[in-house]
C-alpha positions in Angstrom: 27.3 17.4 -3.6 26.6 21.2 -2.8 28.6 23.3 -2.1 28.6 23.9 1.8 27.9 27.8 1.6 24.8 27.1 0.4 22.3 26.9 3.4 20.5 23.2 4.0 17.3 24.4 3.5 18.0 25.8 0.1 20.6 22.5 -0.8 17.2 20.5 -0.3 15.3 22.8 -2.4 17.6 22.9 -5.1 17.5 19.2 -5.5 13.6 18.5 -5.4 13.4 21.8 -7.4 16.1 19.7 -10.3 13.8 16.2 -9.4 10.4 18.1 -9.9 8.3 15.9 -12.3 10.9 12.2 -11.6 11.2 9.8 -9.1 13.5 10.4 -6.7 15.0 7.7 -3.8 15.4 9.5 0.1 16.9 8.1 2.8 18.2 9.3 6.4 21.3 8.5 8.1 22.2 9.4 11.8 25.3 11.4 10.6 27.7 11.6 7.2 31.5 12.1 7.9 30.7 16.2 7.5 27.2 16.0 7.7 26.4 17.2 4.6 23.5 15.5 1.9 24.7 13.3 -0.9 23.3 13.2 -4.1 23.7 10.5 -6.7 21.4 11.2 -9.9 17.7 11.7 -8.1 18.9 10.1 -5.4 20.1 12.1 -2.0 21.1 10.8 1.5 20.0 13.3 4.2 22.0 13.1 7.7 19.8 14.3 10.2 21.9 16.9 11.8 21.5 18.5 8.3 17.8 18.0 8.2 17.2 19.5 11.9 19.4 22.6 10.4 17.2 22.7 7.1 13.8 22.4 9.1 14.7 25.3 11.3 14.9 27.8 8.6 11.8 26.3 6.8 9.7 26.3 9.8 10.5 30.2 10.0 9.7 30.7 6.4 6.6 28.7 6.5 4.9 30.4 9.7 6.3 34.1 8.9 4.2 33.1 5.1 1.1 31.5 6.5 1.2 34.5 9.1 1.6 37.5 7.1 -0.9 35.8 4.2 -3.6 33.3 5.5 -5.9 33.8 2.7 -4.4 32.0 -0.8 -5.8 34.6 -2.4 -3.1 36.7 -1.6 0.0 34.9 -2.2 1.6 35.7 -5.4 3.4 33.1 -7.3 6.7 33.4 -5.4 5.1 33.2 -1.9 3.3 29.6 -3.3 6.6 28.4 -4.4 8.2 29.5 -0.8 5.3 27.9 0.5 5.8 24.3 -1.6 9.5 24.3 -1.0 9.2 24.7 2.8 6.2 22.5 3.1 8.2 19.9 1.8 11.1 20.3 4.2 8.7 20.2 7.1 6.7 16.9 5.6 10.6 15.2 5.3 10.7 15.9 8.9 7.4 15.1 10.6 4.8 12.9 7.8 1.8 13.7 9.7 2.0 17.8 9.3 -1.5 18.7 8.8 -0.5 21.9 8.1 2.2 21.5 5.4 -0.4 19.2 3.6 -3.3 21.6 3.3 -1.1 24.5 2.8 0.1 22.0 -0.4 -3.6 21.0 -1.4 -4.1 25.2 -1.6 -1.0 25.7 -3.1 -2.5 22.9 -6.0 -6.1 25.0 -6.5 -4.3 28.8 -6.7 -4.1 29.5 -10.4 -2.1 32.2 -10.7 -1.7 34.7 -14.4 -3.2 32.7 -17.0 -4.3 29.4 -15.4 -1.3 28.7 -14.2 0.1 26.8 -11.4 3.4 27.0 -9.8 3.4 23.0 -9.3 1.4 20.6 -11.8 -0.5 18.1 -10.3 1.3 15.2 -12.1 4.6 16.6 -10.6 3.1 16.4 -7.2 2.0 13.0 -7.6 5.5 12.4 -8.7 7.1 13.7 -5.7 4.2 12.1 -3.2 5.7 8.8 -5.0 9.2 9.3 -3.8 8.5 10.0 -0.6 5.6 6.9 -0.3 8.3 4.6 -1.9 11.4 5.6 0.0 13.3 3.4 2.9 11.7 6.4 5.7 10.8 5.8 9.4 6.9 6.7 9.2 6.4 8.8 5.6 5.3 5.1 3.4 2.8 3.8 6.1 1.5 7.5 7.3 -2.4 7.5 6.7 -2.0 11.6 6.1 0.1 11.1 3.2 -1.6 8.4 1.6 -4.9 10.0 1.9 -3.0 13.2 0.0 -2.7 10.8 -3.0 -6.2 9.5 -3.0 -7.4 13.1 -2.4 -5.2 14.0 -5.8 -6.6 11.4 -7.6 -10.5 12.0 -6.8 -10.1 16.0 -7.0 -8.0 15.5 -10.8 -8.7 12.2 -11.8 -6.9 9.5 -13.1 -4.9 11.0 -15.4 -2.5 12.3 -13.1 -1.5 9.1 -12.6 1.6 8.4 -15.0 1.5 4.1 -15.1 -2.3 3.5 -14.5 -3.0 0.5 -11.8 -0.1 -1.7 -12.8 2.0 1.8 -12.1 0.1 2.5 -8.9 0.3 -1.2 -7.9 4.2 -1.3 -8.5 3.9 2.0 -5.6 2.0 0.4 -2.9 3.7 -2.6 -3.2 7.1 -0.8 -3.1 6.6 0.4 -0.2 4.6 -2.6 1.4 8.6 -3.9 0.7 10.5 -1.4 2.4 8.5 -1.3 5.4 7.1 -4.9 5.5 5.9 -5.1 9.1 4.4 -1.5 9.9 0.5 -2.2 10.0 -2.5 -1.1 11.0 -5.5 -3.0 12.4 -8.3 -1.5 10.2 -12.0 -2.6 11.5 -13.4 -2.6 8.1 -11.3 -5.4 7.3 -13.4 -7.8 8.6 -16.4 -6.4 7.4 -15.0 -7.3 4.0 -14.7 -10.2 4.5 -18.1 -10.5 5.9 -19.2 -9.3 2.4 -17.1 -12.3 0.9 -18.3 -15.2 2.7 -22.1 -13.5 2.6 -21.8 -14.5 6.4 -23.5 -12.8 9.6 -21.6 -9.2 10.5 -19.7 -11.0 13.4 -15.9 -10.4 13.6 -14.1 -13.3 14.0 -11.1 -14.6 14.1 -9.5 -14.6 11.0 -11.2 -10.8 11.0 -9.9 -9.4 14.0 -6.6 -10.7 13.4 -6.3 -8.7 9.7 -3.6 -5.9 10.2 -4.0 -4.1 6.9 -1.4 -1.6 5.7 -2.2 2.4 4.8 -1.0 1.4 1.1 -3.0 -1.2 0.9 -6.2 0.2 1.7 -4.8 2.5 -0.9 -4.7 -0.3 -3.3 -8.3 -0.8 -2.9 -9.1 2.3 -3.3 -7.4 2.9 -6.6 -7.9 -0.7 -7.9 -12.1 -0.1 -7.4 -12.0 3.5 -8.9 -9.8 2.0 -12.2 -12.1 -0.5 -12.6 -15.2 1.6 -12.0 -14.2 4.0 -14.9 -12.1 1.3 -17.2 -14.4 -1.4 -17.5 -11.2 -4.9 -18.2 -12.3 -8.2 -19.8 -12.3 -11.2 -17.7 -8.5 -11.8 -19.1 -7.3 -8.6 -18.0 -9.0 -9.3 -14.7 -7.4 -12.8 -13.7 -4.0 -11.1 -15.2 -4.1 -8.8 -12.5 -5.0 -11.4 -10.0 -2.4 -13.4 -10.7 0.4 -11.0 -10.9 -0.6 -10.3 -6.9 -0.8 -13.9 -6.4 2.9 -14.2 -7.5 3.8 -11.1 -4.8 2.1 -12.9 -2.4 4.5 -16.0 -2.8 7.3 -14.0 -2.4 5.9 -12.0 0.6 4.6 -14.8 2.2 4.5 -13.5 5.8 2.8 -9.9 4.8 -0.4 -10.5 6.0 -1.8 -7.3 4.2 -0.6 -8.4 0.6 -2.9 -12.0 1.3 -5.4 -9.5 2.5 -5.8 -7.6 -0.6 -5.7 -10.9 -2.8 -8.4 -11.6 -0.8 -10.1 -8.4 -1.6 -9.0 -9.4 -5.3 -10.2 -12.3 -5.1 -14.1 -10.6 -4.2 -13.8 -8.9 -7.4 -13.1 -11.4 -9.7 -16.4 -12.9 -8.5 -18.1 -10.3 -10.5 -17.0 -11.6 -13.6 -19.7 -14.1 -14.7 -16.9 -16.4 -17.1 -16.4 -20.0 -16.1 -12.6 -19.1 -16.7 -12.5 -16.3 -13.4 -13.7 -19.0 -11.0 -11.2 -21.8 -12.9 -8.7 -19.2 -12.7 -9.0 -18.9 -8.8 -9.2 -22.4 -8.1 -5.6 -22.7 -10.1 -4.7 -20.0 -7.8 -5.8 -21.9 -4.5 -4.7 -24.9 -5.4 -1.1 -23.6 -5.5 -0.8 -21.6 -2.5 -2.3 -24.6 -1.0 0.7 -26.7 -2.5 3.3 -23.9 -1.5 1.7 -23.8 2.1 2.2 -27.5 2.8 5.5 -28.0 0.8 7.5 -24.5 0.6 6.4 -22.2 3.4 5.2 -24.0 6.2 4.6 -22.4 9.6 3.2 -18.8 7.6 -0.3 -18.3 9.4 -1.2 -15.1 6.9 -1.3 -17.9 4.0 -4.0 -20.0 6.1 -5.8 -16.9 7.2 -6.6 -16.4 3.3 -6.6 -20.0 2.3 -9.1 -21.0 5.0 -11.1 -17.7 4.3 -11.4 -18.9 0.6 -12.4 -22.2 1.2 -15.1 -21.3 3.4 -16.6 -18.8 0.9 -19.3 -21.1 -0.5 -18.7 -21.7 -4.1 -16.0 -19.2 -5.1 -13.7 -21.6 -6.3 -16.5 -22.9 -8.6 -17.9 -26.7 -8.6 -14.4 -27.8 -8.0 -14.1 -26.3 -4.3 -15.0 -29.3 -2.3 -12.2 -30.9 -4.1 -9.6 -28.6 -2.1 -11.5 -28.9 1.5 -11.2 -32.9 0.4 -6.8 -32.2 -0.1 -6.8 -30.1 3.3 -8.7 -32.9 4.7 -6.2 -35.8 3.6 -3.2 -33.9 5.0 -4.5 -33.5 7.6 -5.9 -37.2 8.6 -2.7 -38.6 6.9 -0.5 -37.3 9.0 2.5 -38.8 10.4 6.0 -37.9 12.0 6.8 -36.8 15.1 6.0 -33.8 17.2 8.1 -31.8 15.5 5.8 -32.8 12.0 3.0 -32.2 14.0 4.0 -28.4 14.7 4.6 -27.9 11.3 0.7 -28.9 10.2 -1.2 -27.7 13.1 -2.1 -24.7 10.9 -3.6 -26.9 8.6 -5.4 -28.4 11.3 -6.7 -25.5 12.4 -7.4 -24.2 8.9 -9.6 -27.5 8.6 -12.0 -27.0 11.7 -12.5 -23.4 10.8 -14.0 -24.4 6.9 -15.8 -26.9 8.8 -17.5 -24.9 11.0 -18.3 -22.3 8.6 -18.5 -23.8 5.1 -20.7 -25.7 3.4 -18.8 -28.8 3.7 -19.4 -32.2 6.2 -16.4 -33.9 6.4 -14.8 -33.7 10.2 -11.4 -33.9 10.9 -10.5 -37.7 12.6 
């Protein structure tokens, strides 16, 4: 803990300033017995009384900079680092600062004495992970800040990333965790899908109901651009496929991580091995056992189960023999109403393949 002389705005600085280049855990809390921050190792609990106090004096530092030097070209290397420090108070406080962001991006191009920068770009990316990955109210599903990272990666490439996709991956899905049910609906979502099933650019139901998380579009993002300039063997491929698939099971009701496996799913179609489309059908087959046995009731599982099945030929020659399993639990059903509750999903599921797959079985 600081020492309570120390102003907040500086006690904040002081820690990122020691955390610059590592991950480092944030959360808020209402109040602390003396409102004070603690810090355990890189991780610090900010009451907000202290962050109100801390934002004040940063605002007045920011503004007075931005005032008295507008261009970049004139701030020397201490106004850049006033600039980053109080930028980052301000972005603890509001995620969607337009301001703080750009005023960070500039702070990133100035090259001061020698090429160099008072911030690296990996240590920025480091930071940006923190904050994405932390328990916050809006900072891990704000579309500002996620756009940040994808702006660092296209302007610097992918080296600035420290783990590569399984490291990025590990990100969005940390903070798919800590905010599961923050979404946003996302048109293009069903225009993927359009692309999947190779289907008439109508939304639909299972489209229009897609709520898609800011990481996860993300995800896409970084997952196409790895594989765009790191060409992976099929292997590699269906690894990558199936690690998702095994997130998926154990955030059954997050529609966006069954979205992306969809949008994983689309990719693996490029790979022209027998094994990719085996590998999906194994894939299918299971969340189709875990649907029916495990997690019953879960309509994101037969939004991507039903989307699959109607794709026409994904799953390989083997396809029909799913639609055929769907079909026998559904015409075999027996129970009371409460039973019947429980498989009206699969029901539904059923019709929908029907009506837009290739198939011609009905349901009795």
């Amino acid at each position: 803990m600081f020492g309570n002389k120390i102003s907040p705005a500086s006690q904040l600085t002081a820690f990122f300033s020691a955390c610059r280049g590592h991950h480092t855990h944030i959360e808020f809390r209402p109040w602390t017995q003396d409102n004070s921050i603690l810090v355990a190792g890189r991780n610090i609990l900010i009451p907000k009384p202290f962050l109100i106090e801390a934002f004040i004096s940063a605002n007045e530092t920011f503004t007075s900079l931005l005032a008295r030097s507008p261009n970049p070209e004139q701030w020397s290397a201490e106004d850049a680092r006033a600039l980053l420090d109080s930028s980052l108070i301000l972005l603890l406080v509001g995620a969607e600062n337009l301001t703080a962001v750009n005023t960070r991006r500039r702070v990133l191009l100035r090259e001061f004495d020698e090429g160099l920068r008072v911030v690296s770009v990996r240590e920025e990316a480091k930071w940006l992970e923190g904050v994405l990955t932390s328990p916050l109210a809006k900072h891990n599903k704000s579309p500002l800040l996620w756009h940040y990272r994808r702006w660092l990666v296209e302007k610097y490439g992918l080296d600035v990333l420290e783990g590569g996709l399984e490291g990025e991956m590990k990100v969005v899905q940390k903070s798919g965790e800590v905010h599961p049910k923050n979404y946003y609906v996302r048109v293009d979502s069903w225009l993927r899908v359009v692309r999947f099933l190779k289907m008439s650019a109508e939304p639909c139901s299972v489209c229009c109901s897609m709520l898609l998380l800011q990481a996860w579009n993300y995800a896409r993002f970084i997952t196409t651009t790895f594989y765009s300039q790191y060409p992976r063997t099929t292997l590699e491929v269906m690894e990558f496929v199936e690690r998702h698939a095994e997130f998926c099971l154990v955030h059954v009701s997050d529609t966006s991580c069954w979205s992306f496996l969809l949008f994983l799913f689309y990719k693996a179609r490029e790979c022209a091995e027998p094994s990719a489309r085996t590998t999906l059908f194994d894939i299918t087959k299971g969340v189709m056992y875990f649907a029916h046995d495990t997690a019953r009731g879960h309509e994101s599982v037969w939004v991507f189960l039903k989307t699959v099945l109607a794709s026409g030929g994904a799953l390989g020659e083997r396809q029909e023999d799913l639609i055929e399993l769907l079909e026998g639990w559904v015409n075999h059903q027996d129970g009371g109403e409460d039973k019947l509750k429980e498989t009206e999903l699969e029901r539904k599921a059923l019709e929908w393949v029907r009506k837009r797959g290739d198939g011609h079985s009905s349901v009795q």
